[in-house]
C-alpha positions, 0 to 999 in steps of 0.5 A: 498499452505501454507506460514509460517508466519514468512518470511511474513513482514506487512509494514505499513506508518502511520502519526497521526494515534494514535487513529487507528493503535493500532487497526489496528496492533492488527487485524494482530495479529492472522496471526503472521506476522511480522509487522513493522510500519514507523511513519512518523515524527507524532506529536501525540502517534502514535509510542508508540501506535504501539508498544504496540500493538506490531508492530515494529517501525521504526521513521522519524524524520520528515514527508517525505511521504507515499512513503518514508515511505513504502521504509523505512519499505520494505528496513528493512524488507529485511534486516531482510530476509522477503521472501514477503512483504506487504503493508497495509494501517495504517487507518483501511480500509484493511481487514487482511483476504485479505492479505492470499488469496493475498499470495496464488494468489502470489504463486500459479501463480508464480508471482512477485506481487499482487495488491488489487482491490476494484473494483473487490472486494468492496468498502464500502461507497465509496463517487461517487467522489471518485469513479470516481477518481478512474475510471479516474486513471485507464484510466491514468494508462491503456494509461500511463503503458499499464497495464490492471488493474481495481484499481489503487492507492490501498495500499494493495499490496503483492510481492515477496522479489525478486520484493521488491528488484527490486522496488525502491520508489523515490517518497516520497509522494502519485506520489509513486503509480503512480511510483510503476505502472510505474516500474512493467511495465517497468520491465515487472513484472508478476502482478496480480489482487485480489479482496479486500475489502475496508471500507471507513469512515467518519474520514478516509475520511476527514484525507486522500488524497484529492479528489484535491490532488489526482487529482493535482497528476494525472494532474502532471503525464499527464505533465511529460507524454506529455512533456519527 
């Protein structure tokens, strides 16, 4: 089943992604999808090298956060009558070829959103802490949401214009993965897994979420488990 292009919205958070998310926004291009980029209050050319490869961009005046950024790029793409919505990350390691199939699965099962897994699909040159990271977040998740999953914390996601409506990101920062979980099993959404592939890079590493930090995010997670 087919999708025309035009109802699909591409969202993408990027901070100091200058030297990246040209690139990343012209490996879309073919699609024709609708592309709307947040620049995060970046210090560099991030904005001006987006729309030149010819995203839409949207600008934070200050750097607010992943998450603020996503919900600022899913509230526009609503308001310009987007029937799915996609998260990509701004770094280079989705594939854009993973976001059709992601939209077929979505249809086809009638569901309300998609989730990436790169541990169904591949994870290229994925550090071993990194992986456990992962490993460890899917345990949280399973005890904290009841939810089976095999990734969590995966940017590439794909939902309906209905879920996006449903789904209201609080959290401004790297929480709001964990928070997105918690709000598809509390509305008892229909999800559904697709295997993705991820390429991890020596620069993307070292610029991206701290192996510590993601951790102190699990950590404070488990504490307002135990203790509300």
């Amino acid at each position: 089943m087919s999708v025309h292009a035009k109802n699909v919205w591409i969202v993408i958070a990027a901070f100091n992604e200058e030297t990246r998310i040209g690139k990343t926004v012209l490996s879309l291009a073919s699609y024709e999808w609708n592309v709307v980029v947040i620049d995060d209050g970046s210090n560099d050319q991030t904005a001006g090298a987006a729309r030149q490869a010819g995203a839409v961009v949207l600008r934070h005046l200050i750097n607010r956060g992943q998450g603020a950024a996503l919900q600022t790029g899913i509230d526009f793409s609503l308001e310009r009558g987007a029937t799915y919505i996609v998260t990509f990350d701004a770094d280079g390691q989705h594939q854009p070829s993973d976001v059709p199939l992601m939209l077929e699965s979505l249809i086809t099962s009638r569901g309300d959103i998609v989730l990436g897994s790169r541990l169904l699909g591949a994870a290229i040159d994925i550090p071993t802490h990194r992986r456990l990271l992962l490993k460890a977040a899917v345990v949280f998740t399973r005890w904290t949401t009841g939810l089976r999953l095999t990734d969590t914390h995966n940017g590439l996601r794909a939902m309906t214009a209905n879920t996006a409506r449903r789904i209201e990101i609080k959290e401004d920062r790297m929480a709001h993965a964990s928070e997105l979980l918690h709000c598809i099993s509390s509305l008892r959404l229909k999800y559904i897994e697709h295997p993705v592939t991820v390429h991890y890079h020596r620069e993307t590493l070292a610029k991206g979420q701290r192996s510590m930090e993601a951790w102190g995010v699990l950590t404070r997670l488990l504490i307002s488990r135990l203790f509300t």
